[in-house]
Backbone as a ProteinNet text record, in pm:
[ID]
protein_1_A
[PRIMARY]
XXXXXXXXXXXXXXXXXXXXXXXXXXXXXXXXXXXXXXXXXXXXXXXXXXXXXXXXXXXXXXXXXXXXXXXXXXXXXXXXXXXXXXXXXXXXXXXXXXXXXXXXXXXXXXXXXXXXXXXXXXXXXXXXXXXXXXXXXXXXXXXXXXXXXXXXXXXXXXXXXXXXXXXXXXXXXXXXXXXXXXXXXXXXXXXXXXXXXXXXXXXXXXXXXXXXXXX
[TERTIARY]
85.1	0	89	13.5	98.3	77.1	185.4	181	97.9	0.9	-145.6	-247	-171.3	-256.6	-398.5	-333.1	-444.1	-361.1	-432.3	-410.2	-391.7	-410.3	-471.6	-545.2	-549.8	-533.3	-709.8	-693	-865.8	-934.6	-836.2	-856.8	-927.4	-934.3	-986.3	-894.5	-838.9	-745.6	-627.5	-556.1	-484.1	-363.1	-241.3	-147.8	6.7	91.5	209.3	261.4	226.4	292.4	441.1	446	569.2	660.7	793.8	915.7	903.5	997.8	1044.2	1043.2	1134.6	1193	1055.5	915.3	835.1	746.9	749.3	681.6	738.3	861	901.4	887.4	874.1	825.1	653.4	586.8	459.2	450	532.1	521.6	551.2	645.9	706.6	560.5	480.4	382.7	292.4	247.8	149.4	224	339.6	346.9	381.4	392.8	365.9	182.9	118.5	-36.3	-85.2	-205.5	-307.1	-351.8	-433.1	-521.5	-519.7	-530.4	-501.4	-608.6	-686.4	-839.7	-830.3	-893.2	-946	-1130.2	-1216.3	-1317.4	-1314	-1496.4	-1494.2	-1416.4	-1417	-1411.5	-1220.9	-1139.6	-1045.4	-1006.7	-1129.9	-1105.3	-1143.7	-1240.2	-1300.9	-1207	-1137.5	-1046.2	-925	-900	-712.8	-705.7	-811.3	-776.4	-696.2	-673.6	-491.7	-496.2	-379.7	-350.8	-326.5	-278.1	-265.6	-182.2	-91.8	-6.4	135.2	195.3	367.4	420.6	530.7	575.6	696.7	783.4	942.2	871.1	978.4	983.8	986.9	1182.7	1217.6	1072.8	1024.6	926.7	821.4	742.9	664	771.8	859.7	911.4	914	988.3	941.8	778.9	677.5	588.3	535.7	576.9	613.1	666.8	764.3	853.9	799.3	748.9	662.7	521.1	474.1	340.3	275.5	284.1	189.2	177.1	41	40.5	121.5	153.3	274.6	223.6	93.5	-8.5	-74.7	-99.5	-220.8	-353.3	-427.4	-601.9	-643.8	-678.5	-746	-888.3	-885.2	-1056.3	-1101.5	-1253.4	-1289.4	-1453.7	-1502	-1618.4	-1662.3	-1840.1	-1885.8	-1990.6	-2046.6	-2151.3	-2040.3	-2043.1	-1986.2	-2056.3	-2103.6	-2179.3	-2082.9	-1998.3	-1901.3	-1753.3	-1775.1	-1626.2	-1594.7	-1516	-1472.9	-1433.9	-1510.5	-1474.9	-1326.4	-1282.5	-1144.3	-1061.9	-1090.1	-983.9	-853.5	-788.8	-653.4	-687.3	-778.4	-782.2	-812.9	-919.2	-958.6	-888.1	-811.4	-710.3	-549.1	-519.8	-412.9	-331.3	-226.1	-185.1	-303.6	-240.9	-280.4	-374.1	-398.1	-462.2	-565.9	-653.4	-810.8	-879.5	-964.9	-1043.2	-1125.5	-1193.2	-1318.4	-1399.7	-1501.9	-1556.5	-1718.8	-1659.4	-1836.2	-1908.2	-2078	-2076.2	-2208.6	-2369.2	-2522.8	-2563.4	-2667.2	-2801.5	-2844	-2779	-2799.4	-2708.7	-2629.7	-2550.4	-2632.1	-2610.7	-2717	-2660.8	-2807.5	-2798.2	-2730.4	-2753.9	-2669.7	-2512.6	-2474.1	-2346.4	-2251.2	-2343.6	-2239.9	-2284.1	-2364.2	-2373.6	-2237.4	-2227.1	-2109.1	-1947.6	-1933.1	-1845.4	-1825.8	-1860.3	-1880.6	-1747.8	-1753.3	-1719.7	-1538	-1485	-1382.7	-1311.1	-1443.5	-1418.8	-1568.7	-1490.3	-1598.6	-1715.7	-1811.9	-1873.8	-1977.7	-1971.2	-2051.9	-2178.1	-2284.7	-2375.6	-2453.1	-2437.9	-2515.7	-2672.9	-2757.9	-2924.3	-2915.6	-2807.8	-2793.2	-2770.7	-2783.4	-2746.6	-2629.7	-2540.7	-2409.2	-2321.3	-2225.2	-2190.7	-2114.1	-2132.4	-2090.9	-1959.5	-1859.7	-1723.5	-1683.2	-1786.5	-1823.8	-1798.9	-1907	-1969.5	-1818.8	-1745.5	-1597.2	-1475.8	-1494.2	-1351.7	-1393.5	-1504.1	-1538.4	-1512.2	-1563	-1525.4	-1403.2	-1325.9	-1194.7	-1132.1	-1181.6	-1085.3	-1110.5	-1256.3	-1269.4	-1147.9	-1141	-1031	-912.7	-891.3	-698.1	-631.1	-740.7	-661.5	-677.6	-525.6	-482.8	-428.2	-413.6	-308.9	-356.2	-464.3	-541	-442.1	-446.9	-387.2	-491.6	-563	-600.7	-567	-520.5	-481.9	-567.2	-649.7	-780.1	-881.9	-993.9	-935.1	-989.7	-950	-1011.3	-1142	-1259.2	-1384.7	-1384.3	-1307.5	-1266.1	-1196.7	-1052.3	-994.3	-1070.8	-1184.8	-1255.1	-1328	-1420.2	-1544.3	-1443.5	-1283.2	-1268.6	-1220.1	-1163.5	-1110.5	-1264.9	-1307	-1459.9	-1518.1	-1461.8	-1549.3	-1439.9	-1351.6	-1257.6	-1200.2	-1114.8	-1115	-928.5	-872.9	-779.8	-668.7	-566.2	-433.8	-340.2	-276.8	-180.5	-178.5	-143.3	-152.6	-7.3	34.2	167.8	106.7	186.3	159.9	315.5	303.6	414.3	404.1	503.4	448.7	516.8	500.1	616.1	587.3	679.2	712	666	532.9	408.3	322.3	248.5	113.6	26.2	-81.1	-161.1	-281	-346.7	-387	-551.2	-709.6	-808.3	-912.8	-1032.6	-1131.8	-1151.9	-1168.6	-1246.9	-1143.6	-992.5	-943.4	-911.4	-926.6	-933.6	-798.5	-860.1	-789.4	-733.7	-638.6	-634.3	-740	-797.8	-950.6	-1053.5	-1175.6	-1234.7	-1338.5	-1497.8	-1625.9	-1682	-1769.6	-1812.2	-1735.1	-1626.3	-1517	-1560.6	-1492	-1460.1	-1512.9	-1566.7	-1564.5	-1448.5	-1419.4	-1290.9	-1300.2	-1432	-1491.1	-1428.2	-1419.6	-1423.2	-1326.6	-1234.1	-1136.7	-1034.4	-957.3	-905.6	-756.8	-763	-606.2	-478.5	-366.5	-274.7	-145	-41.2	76.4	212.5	294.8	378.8	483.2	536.3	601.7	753	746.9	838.8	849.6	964.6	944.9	1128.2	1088.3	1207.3	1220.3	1318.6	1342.9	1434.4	1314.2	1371.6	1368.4	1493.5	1533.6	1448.3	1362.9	1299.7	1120.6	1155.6	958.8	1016.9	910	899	761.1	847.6	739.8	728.1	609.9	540.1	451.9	479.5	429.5	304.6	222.6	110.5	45.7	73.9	-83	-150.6	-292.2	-397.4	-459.3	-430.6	-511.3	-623.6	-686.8	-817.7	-887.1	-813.3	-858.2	-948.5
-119	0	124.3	239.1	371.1	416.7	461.4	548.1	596.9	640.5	678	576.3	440.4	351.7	307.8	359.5	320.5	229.4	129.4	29.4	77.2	166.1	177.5	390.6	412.3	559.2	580.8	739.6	784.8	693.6	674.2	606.9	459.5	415.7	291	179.8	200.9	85.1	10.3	-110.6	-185.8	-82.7	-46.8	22.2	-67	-9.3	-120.7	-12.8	-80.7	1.4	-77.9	-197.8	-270.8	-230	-299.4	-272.7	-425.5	-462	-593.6	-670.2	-607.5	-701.7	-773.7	-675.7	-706.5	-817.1	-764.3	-862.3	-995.3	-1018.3	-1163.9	-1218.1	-1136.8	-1147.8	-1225.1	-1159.2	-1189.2	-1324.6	-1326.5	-1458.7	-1577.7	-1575.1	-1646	-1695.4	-1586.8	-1642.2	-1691.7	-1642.7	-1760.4	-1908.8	-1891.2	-2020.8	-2152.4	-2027	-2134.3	-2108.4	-2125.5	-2146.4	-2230.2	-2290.9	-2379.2	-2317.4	-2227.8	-2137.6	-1943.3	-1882.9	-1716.2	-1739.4	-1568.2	-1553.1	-1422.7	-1385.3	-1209.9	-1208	-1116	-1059	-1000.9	-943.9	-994.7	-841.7	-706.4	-605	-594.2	-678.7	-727.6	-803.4	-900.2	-1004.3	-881.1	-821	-801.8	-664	-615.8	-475.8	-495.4	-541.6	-643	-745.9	-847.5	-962.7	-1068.2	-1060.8	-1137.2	-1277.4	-1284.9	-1412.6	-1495.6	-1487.5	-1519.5	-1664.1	-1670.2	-1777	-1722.5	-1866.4	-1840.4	-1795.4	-1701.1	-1681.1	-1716.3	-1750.8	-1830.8	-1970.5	-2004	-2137.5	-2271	-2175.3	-2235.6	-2314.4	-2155	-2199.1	-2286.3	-2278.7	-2408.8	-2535.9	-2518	-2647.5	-2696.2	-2651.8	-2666	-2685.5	-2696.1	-2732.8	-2854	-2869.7	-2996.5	-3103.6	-3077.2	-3179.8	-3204.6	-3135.6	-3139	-3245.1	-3286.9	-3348.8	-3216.8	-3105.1	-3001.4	-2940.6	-2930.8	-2888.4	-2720	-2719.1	-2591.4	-2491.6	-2435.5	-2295.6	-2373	-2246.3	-2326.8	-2267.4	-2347	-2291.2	-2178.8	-2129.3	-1962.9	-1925.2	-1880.4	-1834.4	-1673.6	-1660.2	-1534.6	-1514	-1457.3	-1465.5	-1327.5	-1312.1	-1225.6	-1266.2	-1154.4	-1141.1	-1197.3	-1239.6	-1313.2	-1273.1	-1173.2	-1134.4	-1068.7	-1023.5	-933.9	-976.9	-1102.2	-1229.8	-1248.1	-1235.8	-1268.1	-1381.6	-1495.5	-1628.6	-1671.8	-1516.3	-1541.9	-1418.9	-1475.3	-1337.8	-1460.8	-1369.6	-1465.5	-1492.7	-1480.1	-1563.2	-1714.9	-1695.7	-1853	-1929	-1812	-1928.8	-1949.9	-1872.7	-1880.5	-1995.4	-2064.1	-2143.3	-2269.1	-2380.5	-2521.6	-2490.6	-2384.3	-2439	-2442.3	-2532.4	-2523.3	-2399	-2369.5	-2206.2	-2249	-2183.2	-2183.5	-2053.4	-2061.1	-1939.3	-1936.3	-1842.1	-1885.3	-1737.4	-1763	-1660.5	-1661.4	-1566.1	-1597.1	-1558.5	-1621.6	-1626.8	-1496.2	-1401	-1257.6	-1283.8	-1366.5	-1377.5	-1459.9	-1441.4	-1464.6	-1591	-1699.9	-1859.3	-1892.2	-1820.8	-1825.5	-1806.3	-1709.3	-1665.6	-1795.6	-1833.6	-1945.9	-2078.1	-2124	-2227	-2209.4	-2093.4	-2065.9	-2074.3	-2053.9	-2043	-2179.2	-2219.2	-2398.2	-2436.3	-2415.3	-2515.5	-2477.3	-2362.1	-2299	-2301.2	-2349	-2305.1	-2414.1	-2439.2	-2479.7	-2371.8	-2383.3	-2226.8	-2302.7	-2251.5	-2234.2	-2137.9	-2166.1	-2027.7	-2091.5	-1943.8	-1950.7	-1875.3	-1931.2	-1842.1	-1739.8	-1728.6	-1574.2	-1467.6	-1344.2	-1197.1	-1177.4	-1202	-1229.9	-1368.2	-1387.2	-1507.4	-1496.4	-1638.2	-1695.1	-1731.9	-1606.7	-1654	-1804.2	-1858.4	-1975.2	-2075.5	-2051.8	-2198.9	-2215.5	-2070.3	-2079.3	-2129.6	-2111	-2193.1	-2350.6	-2351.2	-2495.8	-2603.6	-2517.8	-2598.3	-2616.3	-2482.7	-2532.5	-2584.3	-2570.9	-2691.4	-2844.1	-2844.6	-2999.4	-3012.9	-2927.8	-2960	-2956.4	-2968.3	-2981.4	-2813.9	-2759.7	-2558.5	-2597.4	-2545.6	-2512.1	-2387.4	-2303.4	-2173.7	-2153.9	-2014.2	-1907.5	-1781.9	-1751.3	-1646.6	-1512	-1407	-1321.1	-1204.4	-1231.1	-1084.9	-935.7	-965.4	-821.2	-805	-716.6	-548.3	-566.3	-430.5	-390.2	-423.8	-426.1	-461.3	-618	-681.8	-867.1	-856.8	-806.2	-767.1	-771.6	-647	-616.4	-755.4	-776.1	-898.7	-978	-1049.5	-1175.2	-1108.7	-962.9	-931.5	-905.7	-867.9	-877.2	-968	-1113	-1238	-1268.7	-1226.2	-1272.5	-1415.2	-1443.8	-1547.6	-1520.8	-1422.4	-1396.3	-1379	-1495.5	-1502.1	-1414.8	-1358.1	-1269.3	-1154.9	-1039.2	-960.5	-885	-933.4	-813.2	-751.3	-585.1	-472.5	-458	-429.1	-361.9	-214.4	-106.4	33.3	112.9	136.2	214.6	346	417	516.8	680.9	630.5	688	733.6	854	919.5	909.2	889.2	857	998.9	958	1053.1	1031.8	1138.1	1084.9	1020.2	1068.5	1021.6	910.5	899.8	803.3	667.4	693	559.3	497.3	310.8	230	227.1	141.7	171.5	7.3	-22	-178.7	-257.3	-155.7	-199.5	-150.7	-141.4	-56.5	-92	-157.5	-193.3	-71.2	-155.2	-33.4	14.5	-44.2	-21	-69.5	11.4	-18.5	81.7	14.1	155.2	104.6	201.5	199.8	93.4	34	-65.3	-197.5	-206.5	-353	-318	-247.3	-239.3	-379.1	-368.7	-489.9	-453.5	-567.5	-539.1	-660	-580.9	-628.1	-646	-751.2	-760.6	-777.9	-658.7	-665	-789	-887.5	-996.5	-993.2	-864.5	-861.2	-740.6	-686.8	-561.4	-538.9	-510.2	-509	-426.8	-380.7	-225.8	-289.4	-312.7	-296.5	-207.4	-187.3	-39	73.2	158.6	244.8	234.3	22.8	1.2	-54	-81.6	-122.4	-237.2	-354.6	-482.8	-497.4	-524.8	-484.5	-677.9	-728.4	-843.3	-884.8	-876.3	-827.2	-977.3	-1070.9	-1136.3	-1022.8	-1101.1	-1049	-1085.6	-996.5	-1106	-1114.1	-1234.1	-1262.6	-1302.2	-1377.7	-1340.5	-1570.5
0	0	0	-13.9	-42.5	74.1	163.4	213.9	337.4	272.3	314.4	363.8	318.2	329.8	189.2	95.3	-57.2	-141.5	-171.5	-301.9	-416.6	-472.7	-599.6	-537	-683.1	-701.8	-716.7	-703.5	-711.1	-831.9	-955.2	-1067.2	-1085.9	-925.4	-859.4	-1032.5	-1084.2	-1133.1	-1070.2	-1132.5	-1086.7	-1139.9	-1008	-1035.7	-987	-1051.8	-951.3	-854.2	-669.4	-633.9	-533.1	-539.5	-512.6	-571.7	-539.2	-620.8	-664.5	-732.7	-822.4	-692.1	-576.4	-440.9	-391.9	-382.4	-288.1	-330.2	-467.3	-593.2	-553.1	-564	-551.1	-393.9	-310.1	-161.7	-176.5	-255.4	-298.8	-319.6	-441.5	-479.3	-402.4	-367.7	-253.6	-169.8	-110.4	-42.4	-70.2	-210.4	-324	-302.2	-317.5	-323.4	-231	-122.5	25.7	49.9	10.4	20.1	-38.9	-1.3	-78.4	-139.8	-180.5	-215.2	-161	-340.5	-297.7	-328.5	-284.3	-314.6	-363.2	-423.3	-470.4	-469.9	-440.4	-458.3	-603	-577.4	-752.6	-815.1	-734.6	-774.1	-869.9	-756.1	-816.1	-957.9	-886	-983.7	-1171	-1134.2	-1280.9	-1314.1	-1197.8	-1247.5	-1284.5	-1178.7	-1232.6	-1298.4	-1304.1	-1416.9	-1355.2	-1196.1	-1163.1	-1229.3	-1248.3	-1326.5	-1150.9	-1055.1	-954.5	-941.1	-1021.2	-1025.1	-1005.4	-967.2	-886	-1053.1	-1011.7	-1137.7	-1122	-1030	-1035.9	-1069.9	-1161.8	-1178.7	-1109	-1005.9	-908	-813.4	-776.3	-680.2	-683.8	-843.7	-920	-895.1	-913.4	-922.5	-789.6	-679.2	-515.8	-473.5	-555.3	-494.7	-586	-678.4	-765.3	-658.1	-655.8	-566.3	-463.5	-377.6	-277.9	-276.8	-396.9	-462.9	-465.5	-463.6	-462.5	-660.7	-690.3	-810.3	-837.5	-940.9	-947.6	-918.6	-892.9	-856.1	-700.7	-647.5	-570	-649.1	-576.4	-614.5	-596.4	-720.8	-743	-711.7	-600.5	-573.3	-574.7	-613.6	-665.1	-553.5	-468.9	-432.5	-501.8	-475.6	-568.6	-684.6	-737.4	-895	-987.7	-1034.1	-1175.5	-1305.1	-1314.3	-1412.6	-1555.2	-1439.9	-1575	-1573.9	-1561.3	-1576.7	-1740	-1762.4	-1899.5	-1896.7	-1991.5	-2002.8	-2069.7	-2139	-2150	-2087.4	-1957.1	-1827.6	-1835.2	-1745.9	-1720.1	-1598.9	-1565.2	-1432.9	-1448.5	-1511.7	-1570.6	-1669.7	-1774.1	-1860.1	-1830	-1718	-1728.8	-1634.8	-1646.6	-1529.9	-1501.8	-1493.7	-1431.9	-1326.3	-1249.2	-1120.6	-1109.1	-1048.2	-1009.8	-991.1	-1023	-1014.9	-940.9	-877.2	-765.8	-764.3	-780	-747.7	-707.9	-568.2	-488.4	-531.8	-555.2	-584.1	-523.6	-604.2	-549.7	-653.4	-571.7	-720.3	-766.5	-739.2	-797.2	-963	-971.1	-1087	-1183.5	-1320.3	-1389.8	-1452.6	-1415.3	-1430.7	-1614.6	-1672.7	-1817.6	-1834.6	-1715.5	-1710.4	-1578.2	-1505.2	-1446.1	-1496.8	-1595.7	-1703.2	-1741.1	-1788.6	-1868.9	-1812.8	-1713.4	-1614.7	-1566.1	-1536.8	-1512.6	-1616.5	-1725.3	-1845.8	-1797.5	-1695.6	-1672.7	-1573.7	-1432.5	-1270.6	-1224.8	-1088.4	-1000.1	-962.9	-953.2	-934.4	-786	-707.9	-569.3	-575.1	-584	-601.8	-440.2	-393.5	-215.9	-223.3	-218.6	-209.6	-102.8	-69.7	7.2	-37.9	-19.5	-89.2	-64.2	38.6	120.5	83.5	35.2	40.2	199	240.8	394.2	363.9	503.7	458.8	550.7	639.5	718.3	592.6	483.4	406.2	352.8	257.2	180.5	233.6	373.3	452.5	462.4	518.1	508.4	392.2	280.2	159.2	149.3	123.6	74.6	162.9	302.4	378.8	343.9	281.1	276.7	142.7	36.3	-72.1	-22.3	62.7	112.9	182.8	149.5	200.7	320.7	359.2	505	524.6	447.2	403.9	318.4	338.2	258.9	281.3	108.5	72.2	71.7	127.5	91.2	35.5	-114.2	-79.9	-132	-169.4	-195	-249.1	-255.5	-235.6	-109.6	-103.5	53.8	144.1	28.1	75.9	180.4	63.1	51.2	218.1	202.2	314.6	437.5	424.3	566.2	605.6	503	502.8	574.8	598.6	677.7	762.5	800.8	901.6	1027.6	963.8	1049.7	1134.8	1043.1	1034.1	1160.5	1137.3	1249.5	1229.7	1066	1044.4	989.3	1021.6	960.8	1110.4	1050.6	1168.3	1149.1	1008.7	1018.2	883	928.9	814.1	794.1	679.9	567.7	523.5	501.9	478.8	411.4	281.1	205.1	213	252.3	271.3	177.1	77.4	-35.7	-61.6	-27.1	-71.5	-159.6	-160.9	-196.8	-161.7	-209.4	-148.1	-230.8	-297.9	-363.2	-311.5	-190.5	-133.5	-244.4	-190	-270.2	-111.1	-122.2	-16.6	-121.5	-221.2	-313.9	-326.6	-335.5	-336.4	-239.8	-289.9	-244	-159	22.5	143.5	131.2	212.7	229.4	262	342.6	475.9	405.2	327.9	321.7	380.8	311.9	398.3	492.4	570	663	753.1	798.2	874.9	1001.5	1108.2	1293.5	1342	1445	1577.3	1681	1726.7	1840.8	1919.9	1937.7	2056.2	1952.9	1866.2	1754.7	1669.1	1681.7	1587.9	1617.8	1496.1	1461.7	1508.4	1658.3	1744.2	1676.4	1675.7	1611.1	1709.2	1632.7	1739.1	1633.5	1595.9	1568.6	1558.2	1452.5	1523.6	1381.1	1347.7	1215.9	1122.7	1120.1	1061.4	959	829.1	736.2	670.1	624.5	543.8	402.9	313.3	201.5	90.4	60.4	17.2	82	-3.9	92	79.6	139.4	152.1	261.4	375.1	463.6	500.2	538.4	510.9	663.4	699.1	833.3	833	949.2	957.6	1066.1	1100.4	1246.9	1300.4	1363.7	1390.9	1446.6	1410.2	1469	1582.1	1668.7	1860.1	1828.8	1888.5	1927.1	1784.5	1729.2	1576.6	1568.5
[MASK]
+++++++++++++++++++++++++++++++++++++++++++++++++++++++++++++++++++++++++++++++++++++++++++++++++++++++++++++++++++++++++++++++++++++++++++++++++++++++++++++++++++++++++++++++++++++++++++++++++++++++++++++++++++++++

């Protein structure tokens, strides 16, 4: 995040604000996980391809019996998914995506033929029913990494053990752009308490490591 604490600019687009170093820090943690996740606002703005991009590291989870990606999940409307995003064509790994019956029964017909698709008769998808599942598929190590809305919804749920924060060098600045946290947020009574357990200065970003108490 910049600075200020924003993802991404008033422009609400996908921007790079890592360096190369943090990027491969990233990756690194994709690829110690079962499964990364993005929400759909992500999913349909950035497109992430959400796969390990060292080789090395595909190959270390090869060796491991682990398939070379972990499993790509998307919750959310699926309405404005491109059946040819890179999320869905890119990389070996299983797609998943939970979504509700607000998404239109023609468009996850369609989606099917690409991804597992979960549709919940709730207006809310249950971040309860999504851990459950993918724990029954082998996830033990959920990757979250965004947007902010996504972010809040499990920090809320109180389902989230530790949070990295990349901090670079940037102000972005903007009431309108996207925060790490966004949702309805905290009151002081329920804010989300943290415990420092790691802190690194590379070049001039600073990688910040937190469990979360009581989480």
């Amino acid at each position: 995040m910049s600075l200020d604490g924003k993802i991404s600019t008033i422009e609400r687009r996908q921007v790079r604000i890592s360096s190369d170093r943090d990027m491969s820090r990233v990756d690194a943690l994709r690829a110690s996980s079962d499964a990364v996740l993005v929400g759909k606002n992500t999913l349909i703005t950035d497109d992430p391809k959400l796969t390990v991009k060292s080789s090395a590291l595909r190959e270390e989870r090869i060796k491991k019996g682990l398939p070379a990606n972990p499993l790509k999940v998307a919750l959310g409307c699926i309405n404005e998914l491109n059946i040819d995003s890179d999320f869905l064509n890119h990389g070996q790994a299983g797609k998943i995506l939970f979504t509700t019956s607000k998404s239109d029964n023609l468009k996850i017909d369609e989606l099917k033929t690409k991804a597992t698709v979960y549709v919940s008769s709730e207006d809310e998808i249950n971040l309860d029913y999504v851990l459950e599942t993918l724990y029954k598929l082998g996830v033990r190590r959920l990757m979250v990494e965004g947007g902010g809305r996504t972010i809040y919804r499990f920090l809320a749920a109180g389902v989230v053990d530790e949070v990295y924060v990349c901090v670079a060098p940037i102000i972005y600045g903007g009431e309108d752009a996207p925060t790490l946290v966004d949702g309805a947020g905290f009151t002081s009574d329920n804010a989300i308490k943290l415990e420092l357990f790691s802190m690194e200065k590379e070049g001039s970003e600073l990688v910040l490591k937190y469990r979360v108490l009581d989480a």
